[in-house]
One Martini backbone bead per residue (centre of mass of N, CA, C, O) as a GRO file, in nm:
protein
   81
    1UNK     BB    1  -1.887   0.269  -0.104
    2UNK     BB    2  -1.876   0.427   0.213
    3UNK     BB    3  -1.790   0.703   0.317
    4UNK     BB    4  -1.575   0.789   0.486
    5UNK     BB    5  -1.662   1.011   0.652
    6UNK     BB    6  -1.934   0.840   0.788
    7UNK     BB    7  -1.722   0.637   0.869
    8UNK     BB    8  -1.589   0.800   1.096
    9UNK     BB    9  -1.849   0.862   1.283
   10UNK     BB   10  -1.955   0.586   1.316
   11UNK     BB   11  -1.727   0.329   1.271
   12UNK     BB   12  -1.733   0.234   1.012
   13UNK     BB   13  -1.643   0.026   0.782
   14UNK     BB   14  -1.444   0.007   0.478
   15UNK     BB   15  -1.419  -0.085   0.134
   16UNK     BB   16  -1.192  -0.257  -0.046
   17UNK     BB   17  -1.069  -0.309  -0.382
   18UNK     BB   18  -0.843  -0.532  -0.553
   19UNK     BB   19  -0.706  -0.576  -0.896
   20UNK     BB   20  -0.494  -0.876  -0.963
   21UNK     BB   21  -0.396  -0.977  -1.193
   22UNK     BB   22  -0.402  -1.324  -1.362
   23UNK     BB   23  -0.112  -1.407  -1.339
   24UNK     BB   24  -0.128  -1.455  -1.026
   25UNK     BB   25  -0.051  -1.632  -0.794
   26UNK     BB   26  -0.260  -1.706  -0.498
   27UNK     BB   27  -0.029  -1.627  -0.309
   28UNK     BB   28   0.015  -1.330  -0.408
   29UNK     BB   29  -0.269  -1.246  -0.365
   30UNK     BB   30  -0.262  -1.257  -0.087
   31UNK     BB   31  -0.012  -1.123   0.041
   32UNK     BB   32  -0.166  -0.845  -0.050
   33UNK     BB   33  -0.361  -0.849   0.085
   34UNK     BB   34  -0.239  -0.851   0.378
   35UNK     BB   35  -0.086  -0.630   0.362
   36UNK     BB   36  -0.310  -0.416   0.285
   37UNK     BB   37  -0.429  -0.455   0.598
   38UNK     BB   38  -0.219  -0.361   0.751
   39UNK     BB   39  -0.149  -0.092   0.673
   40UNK     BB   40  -0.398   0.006   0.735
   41UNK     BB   41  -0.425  -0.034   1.042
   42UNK     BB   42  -0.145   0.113   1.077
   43UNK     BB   43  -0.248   0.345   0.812
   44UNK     BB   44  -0.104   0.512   0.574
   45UNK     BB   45  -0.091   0.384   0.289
   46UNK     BB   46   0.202   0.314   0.074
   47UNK     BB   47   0.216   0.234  -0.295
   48UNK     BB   48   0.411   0.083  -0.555
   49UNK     BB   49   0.415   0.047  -0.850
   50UNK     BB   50   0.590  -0.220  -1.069
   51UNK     BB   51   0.737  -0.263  -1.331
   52UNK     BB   52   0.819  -0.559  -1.514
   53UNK     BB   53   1.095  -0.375  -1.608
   54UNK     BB   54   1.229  -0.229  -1.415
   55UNK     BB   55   1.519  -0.132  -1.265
   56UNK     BB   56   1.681  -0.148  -0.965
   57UNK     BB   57   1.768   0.132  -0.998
   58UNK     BB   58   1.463   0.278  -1.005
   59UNK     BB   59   1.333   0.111  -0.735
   60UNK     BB   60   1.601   0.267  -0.590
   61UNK     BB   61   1.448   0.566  -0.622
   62UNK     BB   62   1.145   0.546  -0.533
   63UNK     BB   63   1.203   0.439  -0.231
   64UNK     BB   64   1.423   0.750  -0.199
   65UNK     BB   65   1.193   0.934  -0.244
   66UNK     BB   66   0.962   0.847  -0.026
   67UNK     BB   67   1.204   0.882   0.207
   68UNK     BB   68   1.231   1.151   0.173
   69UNK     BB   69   0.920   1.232   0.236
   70UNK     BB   70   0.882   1.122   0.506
   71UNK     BB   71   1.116   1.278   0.645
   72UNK     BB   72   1.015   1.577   0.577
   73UNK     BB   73   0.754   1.533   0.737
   74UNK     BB   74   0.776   1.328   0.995
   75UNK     BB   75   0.689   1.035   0.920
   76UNK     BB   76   0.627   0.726   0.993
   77UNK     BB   77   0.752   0.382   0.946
   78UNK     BB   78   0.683   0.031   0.781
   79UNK     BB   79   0.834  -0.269   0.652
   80UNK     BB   80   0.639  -0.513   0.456
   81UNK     BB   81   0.750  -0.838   0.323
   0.00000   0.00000   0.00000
């Protein structure tokens, strides 16, 4: 991977790879990638990953973390689904 600093003044761009389960279907792991994709474009991604037994109530209470934390900074949000 490149140095970030250094791709910062050069302008070159830096390389992630991003491990996905074997179990998850083609279709799933291309839409991880473009999420990916935009949300670095976009800015500095948050991403949350959620155990596949997380229970509905954890799930929105970790989203109204992020969005308190969000809010406190007074950082802008866009939500790619």
């Amino acid at each position: 991977m490149t140095d970030p600093s250094s791709a910062a003044e050069t302008g070159a761009a830096t390389t992630f790879e991003f491990a996905v389960p074997a179990g998850w279907p083609p279709a799933l792991a291309v839409t991880f990638a473009e999420m990916m994709d935009k949300a670095i474009d976009d800015g500095f991604p948050v991403v949350v990953p959620v155990r596949k037994d997380a229970t509905p109530e954890q799930i929105s209470q970790v989203f109204a973390d992020v969005q308190a934390l969000v809010d406190r900074l007074g950082l802008g949000i866009s939500h790619h689904v």
